[in-house]
C-alpha positions, 0 to 999 in steps of 0.5 A: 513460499509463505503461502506454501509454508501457511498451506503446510501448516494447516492454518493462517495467523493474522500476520500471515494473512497481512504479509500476504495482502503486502505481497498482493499489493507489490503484484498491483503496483508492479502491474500498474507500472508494466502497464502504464509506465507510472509508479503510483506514489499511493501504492508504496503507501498502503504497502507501508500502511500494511507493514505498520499494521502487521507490526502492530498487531504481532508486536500487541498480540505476541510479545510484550505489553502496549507502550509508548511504543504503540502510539509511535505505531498509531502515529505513523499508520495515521500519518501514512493515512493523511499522507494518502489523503493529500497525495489524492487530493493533490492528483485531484487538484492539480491532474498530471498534463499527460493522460493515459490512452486505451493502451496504456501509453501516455498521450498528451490531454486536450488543452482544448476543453 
């Protein structure tokens, strides 16, 4: 609907582009776990990253001036972004005992090697 509400309108403000890379990324993790049956952590992350970003953006442009208001914003955006960081370096670290096979099933890893 937003999409046909933006195509209706003729144009597409910031905020409407952002809600639609949130929609996107809700169609990539809905995706990623029909097809291996993991839900990725990350995914909800950069979803929460998106949605902060868009807040900022039509809270600064639209309605009132900057506050301590948009520093809390930064802060959880950065935060979020660490939070992004360690959860990949945690996967790195320390990798799942169940590896994903050709068809998306989870097969136990070669302990072997």
């Amino acid at each position: 609907m937003a999409f046909v509400d933006m195509f209706n309108a003729g144009r597409a403000s910031i905020d409407d582009i952002l809600l639609l890379f949130i929609y996107l990324e809700l169609g990539a993790m809905v995706g990623i776990y029909f097809k291996t049956n993991h839900l990725p952590i990350r995914f909800l992350l950069y979803i929460a990253i998106t949605a902060l970003t868009r807040y900022l953006i039509g809270d600064v442009s639209h309605h009132r001036t900057p506050d301590v208001g948009l520093v809390y914003l930064c802060g959880g955006i950065f935060f979020l972004a660490l939070s992004v960081l360690a959860v990949r370096f945690a996967s790195y670290k320390f990798p799942s005992s169940k590896a994903i096979g050709a068809t998306g099933e989870a097969v136990e890893a070669d302990k072997d090697k």
